[in-house]
Each structure stands twice: as structure tokens, then as C-alpha cells.
N, C-alpha and C positions, 0 to 999 in steps of 0.2 A: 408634749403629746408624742413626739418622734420616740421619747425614749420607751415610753409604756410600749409604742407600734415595735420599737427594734427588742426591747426584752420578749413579747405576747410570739412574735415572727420565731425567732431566736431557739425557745421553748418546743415550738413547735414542730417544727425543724429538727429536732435532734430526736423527736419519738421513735419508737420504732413502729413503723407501718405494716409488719407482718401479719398475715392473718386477716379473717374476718370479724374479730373483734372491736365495735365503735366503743369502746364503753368510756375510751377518755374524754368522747365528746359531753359527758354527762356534765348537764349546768352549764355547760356551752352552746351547743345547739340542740336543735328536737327536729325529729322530722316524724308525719302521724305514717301510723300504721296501715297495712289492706284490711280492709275488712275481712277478707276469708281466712285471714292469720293462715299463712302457710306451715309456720312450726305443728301447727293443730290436725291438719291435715297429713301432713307428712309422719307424724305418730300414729297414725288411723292408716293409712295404708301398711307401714313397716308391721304392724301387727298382723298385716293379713298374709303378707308375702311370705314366700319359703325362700327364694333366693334374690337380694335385691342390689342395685347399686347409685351408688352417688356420685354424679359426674362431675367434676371441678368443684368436689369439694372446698376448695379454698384451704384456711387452717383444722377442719372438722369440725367447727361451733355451731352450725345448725346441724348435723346430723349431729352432734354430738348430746344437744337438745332433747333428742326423740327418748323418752320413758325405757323403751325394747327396741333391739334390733331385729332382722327377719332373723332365721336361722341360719345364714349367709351371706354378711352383709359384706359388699368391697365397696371402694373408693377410687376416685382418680383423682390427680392433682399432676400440674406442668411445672408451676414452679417450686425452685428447690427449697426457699425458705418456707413456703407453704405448706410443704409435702415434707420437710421435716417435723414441723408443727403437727400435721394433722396426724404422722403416726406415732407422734405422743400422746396427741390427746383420744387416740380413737383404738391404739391399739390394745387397752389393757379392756376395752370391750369388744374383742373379740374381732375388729374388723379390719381385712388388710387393705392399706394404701398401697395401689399402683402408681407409679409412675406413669406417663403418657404424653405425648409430644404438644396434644392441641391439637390435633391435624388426625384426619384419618390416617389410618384404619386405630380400630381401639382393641386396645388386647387382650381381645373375649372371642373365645369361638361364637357362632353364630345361632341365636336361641339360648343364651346360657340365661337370661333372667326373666322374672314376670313382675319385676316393678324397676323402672327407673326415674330417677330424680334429677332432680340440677336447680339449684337456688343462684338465680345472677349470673346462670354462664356468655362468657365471653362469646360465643356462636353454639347452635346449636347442629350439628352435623344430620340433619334427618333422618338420609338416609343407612348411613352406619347406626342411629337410635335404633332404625326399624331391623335392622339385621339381627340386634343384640337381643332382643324382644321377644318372647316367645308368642307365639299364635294368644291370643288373650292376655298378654301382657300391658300392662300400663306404666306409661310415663307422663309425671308430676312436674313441672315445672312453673315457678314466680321469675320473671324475667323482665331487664328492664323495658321498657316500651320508648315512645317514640315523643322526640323533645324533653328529654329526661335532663333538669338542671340547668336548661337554655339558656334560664337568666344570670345564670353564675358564667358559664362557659362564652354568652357574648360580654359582660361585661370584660371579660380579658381579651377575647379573641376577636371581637366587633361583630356584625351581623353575620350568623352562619347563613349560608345555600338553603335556597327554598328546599332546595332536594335533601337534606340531612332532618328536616321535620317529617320527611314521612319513611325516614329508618327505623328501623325496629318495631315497623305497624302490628299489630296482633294478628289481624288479619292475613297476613304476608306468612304468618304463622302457623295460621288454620289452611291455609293454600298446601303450605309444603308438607304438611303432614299428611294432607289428605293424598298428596301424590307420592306417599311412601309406604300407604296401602294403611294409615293410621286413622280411627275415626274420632274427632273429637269429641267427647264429651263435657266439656268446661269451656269455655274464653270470657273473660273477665278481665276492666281494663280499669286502674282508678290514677287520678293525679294527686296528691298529695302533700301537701305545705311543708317546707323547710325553712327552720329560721338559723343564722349562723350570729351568733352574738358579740362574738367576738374574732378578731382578725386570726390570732390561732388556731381556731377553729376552722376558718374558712383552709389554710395551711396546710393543717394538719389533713380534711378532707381531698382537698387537690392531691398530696401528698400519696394519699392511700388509695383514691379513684382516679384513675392516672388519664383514662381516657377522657375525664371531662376537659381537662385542657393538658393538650399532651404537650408533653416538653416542659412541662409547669418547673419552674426554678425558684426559688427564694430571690435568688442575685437577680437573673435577671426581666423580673417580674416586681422587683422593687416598687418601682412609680405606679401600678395599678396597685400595689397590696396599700401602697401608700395613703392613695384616693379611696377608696374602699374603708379601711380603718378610720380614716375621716368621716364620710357616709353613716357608719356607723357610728362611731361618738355621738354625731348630731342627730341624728335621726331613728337610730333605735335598732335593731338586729335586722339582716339583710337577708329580704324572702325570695327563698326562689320554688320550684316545685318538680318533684321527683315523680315518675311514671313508672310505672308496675302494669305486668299484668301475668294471671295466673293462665295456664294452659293443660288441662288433662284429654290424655288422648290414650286408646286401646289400639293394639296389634287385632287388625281383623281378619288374618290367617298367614 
């Protein structure tokens, strides 16, 4: 059994994690969809927009998705494998990737857009959004929610802080917007089933979602990848459940 665990580990480990592309997890794990499908949404705005932008892009695989761009579409991305990825794949459609720290301020004069975006950003900076924004401008966002993975992240980590379940509320969400003069028109929250089928898979995801258990190492993370691999032989693929929730909101002057 150990050798299937150390070849499946092994495998996994050597992927490259860049970008936002899961596709290797195909036939290994599944996780279901939101119902509002954000890709669907996000083509239905970019069609309406004259000048729009995508914040933490990641590699450009969801904007890269959208059918049309506005007629100005930019990007942001912090990290450098990222942000060389995405102006591969994004630049021969017209759209430029900026660089940016993560961290206020964002490097747009104030009012430069009337649609912005963000699939999964790492924080959402409110009040620099609502600066960037023009008067009737809207931003789009699917963002994780709160207890996103729990079951994956105490199996390694043991019982998280009562206080870490009510991080990334939506509502907490709809607060800050609304106190950066932003009116919501969307909040939607769904929980959604992940199964991990095999121990690679689970690797490979730590690997790539780094904040579900940070610090995550092969080496020394051994004896739970260990137990875990186990679990699964006997028992059958290991569910945990992922939390999403959409957000659209308008500049209302």
C-alpha cells in the first residue's frame, strides 16, 4: 500500500501548480458547480462594458473563457508565475496585464472603469474597487465564502477557531460595500460537494490552494497524507465541501 501512497504523493508533487487551471484533477476529484455559473455571467457583462478590468486574474483562464472582450480590457495579477502566464494567454487578445502588489492603491487613475471583476480574489480591497469605478459602474465577483474546505483543512490542522467559520461571511461583504457608497444588487451563497479520490489529488490541491493548510509540505505532512490515503482505499473518496458565493454590486455616484 505505502508504495502506491509514495509513487500517487511523489506524482503529485512534482506538477506544476501555476495558474488557475484544475484540469489535472480530471478522473481524480470533482467538485459541483454554483449555480449562477459565473463564466456565463461574466461574458454578459464584458459585452456590455466599454472599458473593463479583471482583478487577480490569476493565470487568465477565466477571463480568458469570456466569447468578447470590452473594448478595454486590463488585468491585474501579483504573482510572477501568474502574471507571466496570464500575458500569454491573454495577451494576443488584446488585453494588458499589470503587475500589482496585492495591497492598495491599484494602478488606475480614479473612475477609469465601468465594470470590474475578480474570480477568487485573495481580499477584496473595497474601497480602492469603489475609487476605480465609475459613477454607475459595476463589479462582479464569485468569491470564496466562509468554511470553505473545513473538512480537508482540520483533518491536517485539528479543530479550527470558532472565529475562522465566520471568515469570509457574504454578508460581511454586503456591509463593506455598502459603506463605499456601492449598492448591491446580487448576494448569493452556495456549499458545494468535493470528493478527492485519491491521495494525489488531495497533494496536488493543497499544493495549488495554499491557504487551505498553509505551510502544507509532502515531507512533513507525511503521517497525515499517510492516514488519509488509508481512509480512502477503505472507504472510498474523501468529501469535503467548498463555499462560494457571488456578489454584484453598482457605483451609485
Amino acid at each position: 500500500m505505502n508504495g502506491d501512497f509514495d509513487k500517487l504523493v511523489a506524482e503529485a508533487a512534482e506538477v506544476p501548480v501555476d495558474g488557475w487551471d484544475f484540469s489535472w484533477l480530471d478522473g481524480r476529484a470533482t467538485e459541483e458547480r454554483p449555480s449562477w455559473g459565473y463564466s456565463r455571467l461574466l461574458a454578459r457583462r464584458l459585452e456590455r462594458a466599454r472599458v473593463a478590468v479583471d482583478l487577480q486574474t490569476g493565470g487568465g483562464e477565466v477571463l480568458n473563457s469570456a466569447p468578447r472582450m470590452a473594448p478595454t480590457t486590463v488585468a491585474t495579477e501579483s504573482w510572477p508565475d501568474n502574471l507571466a502566464r496570464a500575458r500569454a494567454l491573454l495577451g494576443p487578445r488584446g488585453v494588458t496585464v499589470v503587475a500589482e502588489s496585492g495591497r492598495p492603491p491599484l494602478p488606475f487613475a480614479t473612475g477609469s472603469f465601468d465594470l470590474a471583476v475578480s474570480r477568487h480574489p485573495v481580499d477584496t480591497h473595497w474601497r480602492e474597487l469603489s475609487r476605480i469605478l465609475r459613477p454607475g459602474g459595476l463589479y462582479l465577483s464569485q468569491q470564496v465564502g466562509p468554511a470553505s474546505v473545513f473538512e480537508l483543512a482540520e483533518f491536517f490542522l485539528g479543530p479550527l477557531p470558532a472565529s475562522s467559520y465566520r471568515a469570509r461571511h457574504p454578508e460581511d461583504a454586503r456591509t463593506a460595500a455598502r459603506e463605499v457608497g456601492l449598492e448591491v444588487l446580487d448576494l448569493r451563497c452556495e456549499r458545494l460537494r468535493m470528493e478527492f479520490g485519491d491521495i494525489g489529488a488531495v497533494v496536488y490541491f493543497l499544493r495549488k490552494v495554499v491557504w487551505i493548510v498553509p505551510g502544507f509540505d509532502v515531507r512533513t505532512h507525511r503521517e497525515r497524507l499517510l492516514r488519509l490515503h488509508r481512509l480512502i482505499e477503505e472507504r472510498g473518496p474523501f468529501v469535503a465541501h467548498s463555499s462560494r458565493f457571488l456578489i454584484e454590486a453598482r457605483k451609485t455616484g
